[in-house]
Every structure is written in structure tokens, then in C-alpha cells.
N, C-alpha and C positions, 0 to 999 in steps of 0.2 A: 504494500500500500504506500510506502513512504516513495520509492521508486517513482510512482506513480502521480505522488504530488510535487518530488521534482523534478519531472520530465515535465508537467505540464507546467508548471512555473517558470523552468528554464530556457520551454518554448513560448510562451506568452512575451519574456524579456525579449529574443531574440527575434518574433516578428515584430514587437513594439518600434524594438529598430532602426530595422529596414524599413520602414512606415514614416522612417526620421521623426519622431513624436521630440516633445522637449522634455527632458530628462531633468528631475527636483530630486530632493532630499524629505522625506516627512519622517520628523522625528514627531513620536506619540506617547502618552501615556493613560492608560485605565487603570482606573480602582472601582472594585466591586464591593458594595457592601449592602447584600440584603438583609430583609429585616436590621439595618439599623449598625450589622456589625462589619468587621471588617472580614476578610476574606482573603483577597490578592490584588495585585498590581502585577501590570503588566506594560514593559515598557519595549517599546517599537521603534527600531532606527532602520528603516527600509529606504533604499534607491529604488526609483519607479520611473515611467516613462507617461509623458499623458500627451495627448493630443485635441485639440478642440476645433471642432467645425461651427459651422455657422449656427446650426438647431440642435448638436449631440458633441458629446465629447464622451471618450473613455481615458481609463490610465490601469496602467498594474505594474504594483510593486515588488520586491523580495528585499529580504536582508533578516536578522535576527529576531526573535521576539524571546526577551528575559522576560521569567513571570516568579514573580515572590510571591509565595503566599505564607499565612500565617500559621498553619498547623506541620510546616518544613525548614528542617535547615537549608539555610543556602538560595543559592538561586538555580533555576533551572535555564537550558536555552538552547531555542528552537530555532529552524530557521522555517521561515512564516514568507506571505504574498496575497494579496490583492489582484481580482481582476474587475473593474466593474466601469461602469460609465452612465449616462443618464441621454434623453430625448426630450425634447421642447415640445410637445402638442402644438399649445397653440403659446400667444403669450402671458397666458397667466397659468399653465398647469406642464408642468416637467415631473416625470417620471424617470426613477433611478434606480440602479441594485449593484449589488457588492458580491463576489463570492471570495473568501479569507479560508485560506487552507496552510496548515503546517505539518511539520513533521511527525509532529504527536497524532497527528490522526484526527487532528479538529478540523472541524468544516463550520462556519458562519456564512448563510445568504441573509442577506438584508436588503429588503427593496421598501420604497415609500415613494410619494409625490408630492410634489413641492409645489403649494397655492400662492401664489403674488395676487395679490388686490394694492 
């Protein structure tokens, strides 16, 4: 399985590419704490490529994801990626999604739409 999220990772970078997208830095960090407590943190230094057209843009990243959490020593670290982009309907309703895969075997989709009034 891990093969298989970095092959696709490491193909996403390399058609990013050849696509000449412009190429950032997104440095991230998350903390989770349900019900009120805390849990983990998770801190994200990925290189990524994005490209933006007139109505849509995409980007996908890779690089590390350290995650600390509170019931472990240490820190743990994965290497983690981003492929997602979004579409303009019209001018007030853009639709977006994410899919986040690392080597642990975690997968995050996230999609939403974005209302401008």
C-alpha cells in the first residue's frame, strides 16, 4: 500500500511539472483536540506545484508530515501529499476537494463550496 501512495505522489509531482505549474512552499500546522482535550499536532513542510487558470486551479504537494501526539514518546514522521484543486461555477459558487495520502496508510478527501455574496 505505501508503494502505492508513493508512486502516485511521485507521479502527480512529476506531471505537475511538465505542466510548468508555479512551484510554493506551504508550511502547516494542526492540532486536534476533541471534546475539549488535546490529542496531537501535526506539522506539515511540503513542496507543491499549483497552477491557476482563468475559472479552476489545482496544486499537489509532498514532503514530511511530523505528528506528536500526547499519549507517545517522540515524534513520528511520514512523508505525506496533496492533490486537489477547485472550479468556479459561476461567480459566486466555487466548488473544491483535496485528497491527502501518506505513508501511514491515511487517506483525507475533503471537498466543500465556497459562496461569495
Amino acid at each position: 500500500m505505501i508503494k502505492i501512495y508513493t508512486t502516485c505522489i511521485i507521479g502527480a509531482m512529476a506531471w505537475c511539472a511538465v505542466a510548468q505549474a508555479e512551484p510554493y512552499l506551504n508550511l502547516e500546522m494542526n492540532r486536534i483536540y476533541p471534546k475539549g482535550s488535546y490529542v496531537t499536532t501535526q506539522y506539515e513542510m511540503q513542496i507543491g506545484y499549483r497552477k491557476e487558470n482563468e475559472k479552476s486551479s489545482w496544486y499537489t504537494t509532498v514532503g514530511p508530515v511530523v505528528t506528536d501526539t500526547a499519549f507517545s514518546e517522540g515524534l513520528e514522521t511520514e512523508l505525506g501529499g496533496f492533490i486537489g484543486g477547485d472550479i468556479e461555477i459561476n461567480g459566486d459558487i466555487t466548488l473544491y476537494g483535496e485528497v491527502f495520502g501518506s505513508t501511514d496508510e491515511t487517506v483525507i478527501v475533503k471537498s466543500g463550496a465556497i459562496l461569495s455574496f
